[in-house]
Biopython code that builds the backbone (N, CA, C, O; Angstrom):
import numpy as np
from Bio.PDB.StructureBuilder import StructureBuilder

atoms = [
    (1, "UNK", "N", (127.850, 17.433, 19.076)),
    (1, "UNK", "CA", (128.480, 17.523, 20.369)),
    (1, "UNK", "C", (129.330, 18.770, 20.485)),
    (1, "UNK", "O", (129.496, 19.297, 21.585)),
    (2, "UNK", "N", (129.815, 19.205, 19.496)),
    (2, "UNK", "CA", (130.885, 20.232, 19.526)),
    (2, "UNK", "C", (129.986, 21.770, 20.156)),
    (2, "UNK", "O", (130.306, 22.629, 20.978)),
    (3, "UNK", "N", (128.543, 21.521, 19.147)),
    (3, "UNK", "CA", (127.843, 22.920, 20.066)),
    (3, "UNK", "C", (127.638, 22.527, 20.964)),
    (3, "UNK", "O", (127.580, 23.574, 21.609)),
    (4, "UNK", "N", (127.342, 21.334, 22.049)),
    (4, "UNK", "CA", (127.191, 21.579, 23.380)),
    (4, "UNK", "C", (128.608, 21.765, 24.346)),
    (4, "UNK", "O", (128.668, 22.194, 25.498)),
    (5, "UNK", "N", (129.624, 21.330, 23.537)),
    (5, "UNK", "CA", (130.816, 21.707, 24.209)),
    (5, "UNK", "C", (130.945, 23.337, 24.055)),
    (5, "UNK", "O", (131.365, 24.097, 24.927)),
    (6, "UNK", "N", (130.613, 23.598, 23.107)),
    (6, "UNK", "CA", (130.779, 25.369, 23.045)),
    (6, "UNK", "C", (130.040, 25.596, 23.881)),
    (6, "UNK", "O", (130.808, 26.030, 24.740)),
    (7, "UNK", "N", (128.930, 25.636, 24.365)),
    (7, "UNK", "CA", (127.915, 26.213, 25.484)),
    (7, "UNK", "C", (128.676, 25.799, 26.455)),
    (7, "UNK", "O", (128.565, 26.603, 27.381)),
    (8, "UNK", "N", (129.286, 25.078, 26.678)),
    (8, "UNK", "CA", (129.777, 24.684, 27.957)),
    (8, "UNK", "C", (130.703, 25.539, 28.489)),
    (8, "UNK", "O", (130.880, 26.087, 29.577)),
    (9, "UNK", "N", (131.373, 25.493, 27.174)),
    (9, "UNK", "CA", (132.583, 26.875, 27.266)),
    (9, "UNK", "C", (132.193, 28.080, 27.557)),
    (9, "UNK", "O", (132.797, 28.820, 28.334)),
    (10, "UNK", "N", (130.915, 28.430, 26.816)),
    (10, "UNK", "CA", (130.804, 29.706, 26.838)),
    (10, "UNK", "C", (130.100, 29.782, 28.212)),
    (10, "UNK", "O", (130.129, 30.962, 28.564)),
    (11, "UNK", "N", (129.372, 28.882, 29.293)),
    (11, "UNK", "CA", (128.849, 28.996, 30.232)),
    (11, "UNK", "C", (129.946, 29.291, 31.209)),
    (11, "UNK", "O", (129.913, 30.030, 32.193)),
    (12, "UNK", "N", (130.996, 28.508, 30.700)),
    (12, "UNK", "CA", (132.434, 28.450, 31.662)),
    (12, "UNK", "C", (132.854, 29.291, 31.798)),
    (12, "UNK", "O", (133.425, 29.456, 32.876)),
    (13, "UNK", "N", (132.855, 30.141, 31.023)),
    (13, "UNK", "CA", (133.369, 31.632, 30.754)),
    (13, "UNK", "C", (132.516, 33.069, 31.699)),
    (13, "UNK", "O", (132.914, 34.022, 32.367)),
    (14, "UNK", "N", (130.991, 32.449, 31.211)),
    (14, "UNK", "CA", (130.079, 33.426, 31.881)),
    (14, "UNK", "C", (130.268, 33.247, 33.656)),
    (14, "UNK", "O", (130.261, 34.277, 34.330)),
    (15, "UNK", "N", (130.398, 32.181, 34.194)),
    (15, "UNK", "CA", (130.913, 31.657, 35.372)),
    (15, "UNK", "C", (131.735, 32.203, 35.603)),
    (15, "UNK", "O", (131.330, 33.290, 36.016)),
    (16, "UNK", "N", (133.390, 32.147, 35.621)),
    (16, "UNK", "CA", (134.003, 32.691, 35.551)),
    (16, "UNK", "C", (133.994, 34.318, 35.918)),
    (16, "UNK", "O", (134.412, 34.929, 36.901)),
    (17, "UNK", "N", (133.345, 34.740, 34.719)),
    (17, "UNK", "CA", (133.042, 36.417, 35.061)),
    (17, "UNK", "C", (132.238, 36.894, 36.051)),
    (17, "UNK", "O", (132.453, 38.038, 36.451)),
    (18, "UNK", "N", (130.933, 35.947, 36.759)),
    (18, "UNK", "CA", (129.871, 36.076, 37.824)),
    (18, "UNK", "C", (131.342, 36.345, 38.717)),
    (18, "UNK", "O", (131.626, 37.464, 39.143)),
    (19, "UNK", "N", (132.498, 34.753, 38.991)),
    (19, "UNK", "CA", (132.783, 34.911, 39.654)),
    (19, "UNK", "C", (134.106, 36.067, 40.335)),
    (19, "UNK", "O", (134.441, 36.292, 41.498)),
    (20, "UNK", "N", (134.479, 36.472, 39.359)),
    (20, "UNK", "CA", (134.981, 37.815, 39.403)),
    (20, "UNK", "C", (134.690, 38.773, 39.928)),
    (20, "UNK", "O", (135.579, 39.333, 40.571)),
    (21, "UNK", "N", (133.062, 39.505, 39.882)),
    (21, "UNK", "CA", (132.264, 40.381, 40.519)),
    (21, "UNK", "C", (132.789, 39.865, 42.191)),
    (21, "UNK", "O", (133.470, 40.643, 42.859)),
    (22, "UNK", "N", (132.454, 38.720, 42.652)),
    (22, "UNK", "CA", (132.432, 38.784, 43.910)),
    (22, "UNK", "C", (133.072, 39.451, 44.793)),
    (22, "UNK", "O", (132.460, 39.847, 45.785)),
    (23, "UNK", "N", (134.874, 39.809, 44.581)),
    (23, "UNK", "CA", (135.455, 40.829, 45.296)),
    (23, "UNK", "C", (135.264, 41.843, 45.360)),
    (23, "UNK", "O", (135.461, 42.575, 46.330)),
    (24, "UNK", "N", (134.575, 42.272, 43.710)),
    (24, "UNK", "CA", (134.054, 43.434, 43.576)),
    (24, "UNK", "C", (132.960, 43.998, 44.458)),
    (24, "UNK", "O", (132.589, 45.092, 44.881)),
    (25, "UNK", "N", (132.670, 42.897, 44.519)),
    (25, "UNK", "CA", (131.169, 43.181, 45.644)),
    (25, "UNK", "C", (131.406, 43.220, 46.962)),
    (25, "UNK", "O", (130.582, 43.843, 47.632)),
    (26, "UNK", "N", (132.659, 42.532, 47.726)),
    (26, "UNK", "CA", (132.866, 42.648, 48.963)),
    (26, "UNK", "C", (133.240, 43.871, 49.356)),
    (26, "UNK", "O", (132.747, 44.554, 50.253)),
    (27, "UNK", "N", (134.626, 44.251, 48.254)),
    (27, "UNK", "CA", (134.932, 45.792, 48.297)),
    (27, "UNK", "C", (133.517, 46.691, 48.254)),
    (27, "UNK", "O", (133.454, 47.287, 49.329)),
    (28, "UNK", "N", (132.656, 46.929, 47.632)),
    (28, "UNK", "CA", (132.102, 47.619, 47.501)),
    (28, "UNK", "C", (130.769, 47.734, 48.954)),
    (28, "UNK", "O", (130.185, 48.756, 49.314)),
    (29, "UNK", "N", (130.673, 46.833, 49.317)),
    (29, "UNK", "CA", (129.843, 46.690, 50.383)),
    (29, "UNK", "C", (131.288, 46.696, 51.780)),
    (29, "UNK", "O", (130.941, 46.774, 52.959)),
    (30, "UNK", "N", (132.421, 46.628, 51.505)),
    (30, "UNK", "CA", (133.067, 47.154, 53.114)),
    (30, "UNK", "C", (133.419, 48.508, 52.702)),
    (30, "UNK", "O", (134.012, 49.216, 53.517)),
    (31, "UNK", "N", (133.070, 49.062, 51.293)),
    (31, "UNK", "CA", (132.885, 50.740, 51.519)),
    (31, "UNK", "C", (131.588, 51.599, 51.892)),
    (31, "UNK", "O", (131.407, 52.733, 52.336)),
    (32, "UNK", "N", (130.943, 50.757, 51.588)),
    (32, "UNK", "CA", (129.426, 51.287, 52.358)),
    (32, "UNK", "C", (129.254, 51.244, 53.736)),
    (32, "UNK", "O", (128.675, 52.112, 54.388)),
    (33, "UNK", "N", (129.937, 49.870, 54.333)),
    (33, "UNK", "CA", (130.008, 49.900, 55.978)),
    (33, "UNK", "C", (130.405, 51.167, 56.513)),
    (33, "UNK", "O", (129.744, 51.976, 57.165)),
    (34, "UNK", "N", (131.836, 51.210, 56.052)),
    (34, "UNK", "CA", (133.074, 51.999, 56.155)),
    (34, "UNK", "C", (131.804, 53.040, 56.280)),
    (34, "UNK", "O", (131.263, 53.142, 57.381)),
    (35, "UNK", "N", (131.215, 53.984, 54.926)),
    (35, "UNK", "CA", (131.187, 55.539, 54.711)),
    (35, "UNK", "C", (129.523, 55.338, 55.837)),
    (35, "UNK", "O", (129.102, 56.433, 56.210)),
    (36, "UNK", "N", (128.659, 54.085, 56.334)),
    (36, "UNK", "CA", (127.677, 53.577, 57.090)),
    (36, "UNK", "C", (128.315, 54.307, 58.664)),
    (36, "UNK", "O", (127.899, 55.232, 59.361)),
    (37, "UNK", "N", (129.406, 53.453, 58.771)),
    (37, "UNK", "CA", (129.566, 54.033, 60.008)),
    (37, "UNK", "C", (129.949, 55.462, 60.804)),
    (37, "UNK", "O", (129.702, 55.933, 61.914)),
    (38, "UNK", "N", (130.834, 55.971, 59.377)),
    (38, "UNK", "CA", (131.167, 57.346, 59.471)),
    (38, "UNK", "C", (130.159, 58.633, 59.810)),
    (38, "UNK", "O", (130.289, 59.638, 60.509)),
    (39, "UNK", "N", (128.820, 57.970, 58.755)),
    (39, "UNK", "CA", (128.003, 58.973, 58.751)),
    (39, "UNK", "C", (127.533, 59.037, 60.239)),
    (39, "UNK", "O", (127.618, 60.117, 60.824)),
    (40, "UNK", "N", (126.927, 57.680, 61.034)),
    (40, "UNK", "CA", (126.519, 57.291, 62.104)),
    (40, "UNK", "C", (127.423, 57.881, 62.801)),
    (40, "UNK", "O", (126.821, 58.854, 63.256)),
    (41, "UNK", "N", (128.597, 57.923, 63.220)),
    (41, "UNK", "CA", (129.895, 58.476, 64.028)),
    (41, "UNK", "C", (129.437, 60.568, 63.612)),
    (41, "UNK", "O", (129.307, 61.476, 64.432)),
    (42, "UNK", "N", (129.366, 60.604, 62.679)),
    (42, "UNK", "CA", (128.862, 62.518, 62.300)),
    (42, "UNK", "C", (127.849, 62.956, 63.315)),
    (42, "UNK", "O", (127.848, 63.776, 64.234)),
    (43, "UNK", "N", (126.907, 62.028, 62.763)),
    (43, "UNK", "CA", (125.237, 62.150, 63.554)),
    (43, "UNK", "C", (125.734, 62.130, 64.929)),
    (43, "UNK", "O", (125.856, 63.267, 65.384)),
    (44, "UNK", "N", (126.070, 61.159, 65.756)),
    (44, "UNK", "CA", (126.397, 61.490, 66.812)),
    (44, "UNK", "C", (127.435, 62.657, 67.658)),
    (44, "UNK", "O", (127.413, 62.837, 68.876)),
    (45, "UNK", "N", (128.186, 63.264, 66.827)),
    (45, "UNK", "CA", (128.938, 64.417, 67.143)),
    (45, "UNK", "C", (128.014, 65.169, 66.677)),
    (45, "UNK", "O", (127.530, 65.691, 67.681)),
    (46, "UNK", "N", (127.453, 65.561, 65.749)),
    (46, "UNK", "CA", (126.473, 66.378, 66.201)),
    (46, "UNK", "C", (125.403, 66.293, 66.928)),
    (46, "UNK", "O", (125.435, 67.189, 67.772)),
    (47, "UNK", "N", (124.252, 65.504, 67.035)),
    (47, "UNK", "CA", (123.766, 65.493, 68.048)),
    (47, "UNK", "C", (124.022, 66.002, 69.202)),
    (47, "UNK", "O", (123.265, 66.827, 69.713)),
    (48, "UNK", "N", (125.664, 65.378, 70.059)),
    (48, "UNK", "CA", (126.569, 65.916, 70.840)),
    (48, "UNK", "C", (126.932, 67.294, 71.008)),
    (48, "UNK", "O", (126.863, 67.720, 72.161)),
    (49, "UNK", "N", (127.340, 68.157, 70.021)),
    (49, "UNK", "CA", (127.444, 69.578, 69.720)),
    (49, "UNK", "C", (126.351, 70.199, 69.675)),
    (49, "UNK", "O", (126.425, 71.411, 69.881)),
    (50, "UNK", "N", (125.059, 69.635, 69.413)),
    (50, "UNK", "CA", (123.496, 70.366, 69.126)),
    (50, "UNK", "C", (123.357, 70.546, 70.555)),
    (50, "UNK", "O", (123.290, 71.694, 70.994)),
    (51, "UNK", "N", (123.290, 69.207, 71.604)),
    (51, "UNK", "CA", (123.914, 69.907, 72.902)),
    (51, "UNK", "C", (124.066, 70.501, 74.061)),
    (51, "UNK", "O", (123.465, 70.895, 75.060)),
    (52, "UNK", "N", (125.444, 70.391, 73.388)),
    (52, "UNK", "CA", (126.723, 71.386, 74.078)),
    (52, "UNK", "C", (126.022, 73.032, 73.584)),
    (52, "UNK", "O", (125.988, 73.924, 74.433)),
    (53, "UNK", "N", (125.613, 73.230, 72.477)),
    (53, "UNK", "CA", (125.003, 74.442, 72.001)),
    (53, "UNK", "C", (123.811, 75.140, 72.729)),
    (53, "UNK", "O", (123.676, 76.297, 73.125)),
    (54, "UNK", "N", (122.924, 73.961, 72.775)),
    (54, "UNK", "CA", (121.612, 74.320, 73.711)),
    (54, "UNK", "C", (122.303, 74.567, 75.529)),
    (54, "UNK", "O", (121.832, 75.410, 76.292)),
    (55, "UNK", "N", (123.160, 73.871, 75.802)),
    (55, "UNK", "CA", (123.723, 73.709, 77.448)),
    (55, "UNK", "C", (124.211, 75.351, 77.282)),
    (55, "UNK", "O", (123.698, 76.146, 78.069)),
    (56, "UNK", "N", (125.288, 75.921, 76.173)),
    (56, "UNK", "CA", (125.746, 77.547, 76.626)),
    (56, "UNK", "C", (124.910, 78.275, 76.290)),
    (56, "UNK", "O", (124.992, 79.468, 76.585)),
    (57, "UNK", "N", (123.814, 77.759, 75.546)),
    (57, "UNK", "CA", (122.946, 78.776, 75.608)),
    (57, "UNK", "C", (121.885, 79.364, 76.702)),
    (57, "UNK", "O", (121.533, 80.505, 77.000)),
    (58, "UNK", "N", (121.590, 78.254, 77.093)),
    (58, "UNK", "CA", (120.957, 78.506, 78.449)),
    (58, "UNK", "C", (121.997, 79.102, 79.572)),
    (58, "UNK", "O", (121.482, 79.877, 80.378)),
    (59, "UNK", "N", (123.387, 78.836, 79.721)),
    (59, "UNK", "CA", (123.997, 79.063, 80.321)),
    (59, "UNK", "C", (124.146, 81.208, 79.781)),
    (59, "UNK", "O", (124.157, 82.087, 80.642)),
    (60, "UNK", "N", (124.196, 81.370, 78.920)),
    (60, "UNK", "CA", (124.352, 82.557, 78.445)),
    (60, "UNK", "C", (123.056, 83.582, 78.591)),
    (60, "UNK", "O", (123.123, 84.807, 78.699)),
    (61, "UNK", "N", (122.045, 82.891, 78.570)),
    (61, "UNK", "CA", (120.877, 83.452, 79.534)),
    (61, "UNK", "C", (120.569, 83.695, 80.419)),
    (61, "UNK", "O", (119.721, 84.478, 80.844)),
    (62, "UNK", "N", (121.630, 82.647, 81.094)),
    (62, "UNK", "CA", (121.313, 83.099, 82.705)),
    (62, "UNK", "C", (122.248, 83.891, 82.724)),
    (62, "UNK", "O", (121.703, 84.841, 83.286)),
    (63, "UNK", "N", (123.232, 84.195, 82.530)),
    (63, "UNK", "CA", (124.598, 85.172, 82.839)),
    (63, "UNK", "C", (123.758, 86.466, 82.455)),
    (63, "UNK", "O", (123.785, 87.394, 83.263)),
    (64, "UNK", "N", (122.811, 86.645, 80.967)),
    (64, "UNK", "CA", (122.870, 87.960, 81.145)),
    (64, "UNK", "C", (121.780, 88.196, 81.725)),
    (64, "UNK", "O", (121.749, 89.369, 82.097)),
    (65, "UNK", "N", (120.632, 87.482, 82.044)),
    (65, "UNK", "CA", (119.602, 87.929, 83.491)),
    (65, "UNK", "C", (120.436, 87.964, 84.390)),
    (65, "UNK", "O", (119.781, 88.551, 85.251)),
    (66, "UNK", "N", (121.605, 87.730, 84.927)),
    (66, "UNK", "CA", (122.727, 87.915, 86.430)),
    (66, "UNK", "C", (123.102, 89.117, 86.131)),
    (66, "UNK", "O", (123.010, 89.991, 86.992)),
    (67, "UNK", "N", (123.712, 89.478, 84.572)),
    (67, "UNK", "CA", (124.094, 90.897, 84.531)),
    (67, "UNK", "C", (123.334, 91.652, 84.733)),
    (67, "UNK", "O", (123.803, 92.665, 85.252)),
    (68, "UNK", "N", (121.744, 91.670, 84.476)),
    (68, "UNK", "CA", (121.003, 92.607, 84.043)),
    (68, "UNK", "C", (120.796, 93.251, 85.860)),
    (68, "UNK", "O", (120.771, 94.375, 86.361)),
    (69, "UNK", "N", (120.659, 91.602, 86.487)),
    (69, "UNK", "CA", (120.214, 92.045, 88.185)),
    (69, "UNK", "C", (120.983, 92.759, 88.746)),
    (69, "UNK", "O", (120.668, 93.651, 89.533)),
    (70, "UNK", "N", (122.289, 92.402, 88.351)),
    (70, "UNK", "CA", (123.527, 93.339, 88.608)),
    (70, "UNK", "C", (123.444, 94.566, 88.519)),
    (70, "UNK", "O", (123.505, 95.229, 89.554)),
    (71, "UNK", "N", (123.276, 95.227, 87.203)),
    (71, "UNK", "CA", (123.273, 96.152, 86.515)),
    (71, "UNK", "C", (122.340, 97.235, 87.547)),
    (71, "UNK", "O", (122.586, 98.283, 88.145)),
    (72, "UNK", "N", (121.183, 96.368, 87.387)),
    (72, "UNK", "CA", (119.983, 97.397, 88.265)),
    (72, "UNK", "C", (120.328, 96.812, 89.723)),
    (72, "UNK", "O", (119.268, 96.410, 90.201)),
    (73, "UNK", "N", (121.169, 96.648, 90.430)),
    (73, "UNK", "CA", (121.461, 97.018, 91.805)),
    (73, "UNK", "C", (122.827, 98.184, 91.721)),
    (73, "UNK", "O", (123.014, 99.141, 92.474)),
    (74, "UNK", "N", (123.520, 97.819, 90.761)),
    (74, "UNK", "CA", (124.416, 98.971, 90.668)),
    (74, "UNK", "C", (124.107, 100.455, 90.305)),
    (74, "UNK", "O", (124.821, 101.457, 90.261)),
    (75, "UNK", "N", (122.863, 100.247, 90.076)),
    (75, "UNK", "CA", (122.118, 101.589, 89.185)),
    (75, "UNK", "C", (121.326, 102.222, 90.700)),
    (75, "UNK", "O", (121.368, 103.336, 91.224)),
    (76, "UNK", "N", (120.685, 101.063, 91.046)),
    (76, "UNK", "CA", (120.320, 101.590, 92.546)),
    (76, "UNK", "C", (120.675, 101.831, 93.537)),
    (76, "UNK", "O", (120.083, 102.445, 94.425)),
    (77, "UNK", "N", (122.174, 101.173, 93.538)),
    (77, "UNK", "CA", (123.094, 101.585, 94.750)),
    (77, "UNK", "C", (123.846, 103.376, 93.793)),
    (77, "UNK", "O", (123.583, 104.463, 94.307)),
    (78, "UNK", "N", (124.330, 103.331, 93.049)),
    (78, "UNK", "CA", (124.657, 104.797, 92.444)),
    (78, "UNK", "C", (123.418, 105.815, 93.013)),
    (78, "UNK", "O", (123.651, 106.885, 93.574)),
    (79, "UNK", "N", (122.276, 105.363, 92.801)),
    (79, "UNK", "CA", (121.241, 106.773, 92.997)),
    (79, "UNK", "C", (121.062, 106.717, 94.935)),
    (79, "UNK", "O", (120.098, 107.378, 95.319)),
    (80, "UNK", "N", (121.557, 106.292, 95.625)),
    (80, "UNK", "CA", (121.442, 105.725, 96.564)),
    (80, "UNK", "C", (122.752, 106.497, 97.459)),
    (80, "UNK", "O", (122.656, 107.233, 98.441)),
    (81, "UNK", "N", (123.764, 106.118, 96.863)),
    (81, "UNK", "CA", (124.985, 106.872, 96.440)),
    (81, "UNK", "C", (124.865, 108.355, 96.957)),
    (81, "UNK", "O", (125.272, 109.032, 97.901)),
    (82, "UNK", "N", (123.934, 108.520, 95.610)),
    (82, "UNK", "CA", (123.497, 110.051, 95.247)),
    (82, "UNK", "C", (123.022, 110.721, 96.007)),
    (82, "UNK", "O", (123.295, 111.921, 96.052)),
    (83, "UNK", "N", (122.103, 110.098, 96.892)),
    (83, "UNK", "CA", (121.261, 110.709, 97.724)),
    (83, "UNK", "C", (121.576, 110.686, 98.978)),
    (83, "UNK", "O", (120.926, 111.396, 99.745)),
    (84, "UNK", "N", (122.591, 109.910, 99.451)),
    (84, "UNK", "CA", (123.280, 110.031, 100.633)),
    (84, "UNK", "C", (124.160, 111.676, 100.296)),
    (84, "UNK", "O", (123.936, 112.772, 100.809)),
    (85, "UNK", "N", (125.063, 111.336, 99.378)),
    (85, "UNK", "CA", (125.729, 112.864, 99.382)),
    (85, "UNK", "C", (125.289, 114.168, 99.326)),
    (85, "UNK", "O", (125.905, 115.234, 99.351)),
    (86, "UNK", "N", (123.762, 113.822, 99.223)),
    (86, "UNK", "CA", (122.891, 115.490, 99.435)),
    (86, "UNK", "C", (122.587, 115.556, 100.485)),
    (86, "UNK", "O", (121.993, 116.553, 100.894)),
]
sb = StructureBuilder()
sb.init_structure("model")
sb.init_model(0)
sb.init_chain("A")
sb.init_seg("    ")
for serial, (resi, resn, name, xyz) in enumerate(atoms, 1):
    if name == "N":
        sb.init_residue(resn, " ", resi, " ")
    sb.init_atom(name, np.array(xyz, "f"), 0.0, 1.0, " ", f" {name:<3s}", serial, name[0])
structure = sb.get_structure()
């Protein structure tokens, strides 16, 4: 009887230690949520900024086709200019 009381013990023991892990395991899975959601929260700011990036860029295309139209009416009003004063 005494070795099945030792197994008992020693099962009691192994028990015991399973049940120990368990906080370990909660902690460790509400740090995965935790660094889960963060990453998800990144992805979406960038996404967001990818964009905002594509929106000034197009916006910066059109400004310098506006400059460029600019440019060549100012170039044609100068020779224009020019040719009035002769």
């Amino acid at each position: 009887m005494n070795k099945h009381l030792k197994q008992l013990v020693d099962l009691s023991k192994i028990d015991k230690d399973i049940d120990a892990f368990e906080p370990r395991i909660e902690e460790a899975n509400h740090k995965y949520e935790t660094v889960l959601a963060t990453k998800e929260n990144l992805a979406s700011q960038i996404a967001t900024l990818e964009e905002e990036i594509q929106a000034e860029t197009v916006k910066k295309q059109k400004n310098e086709l506006h400059l460029a139209e600019l440019t060549d009416k100012l170039s044609e009003n100068a020779k224009k200019s020019a040719e009035i004063k002769t």
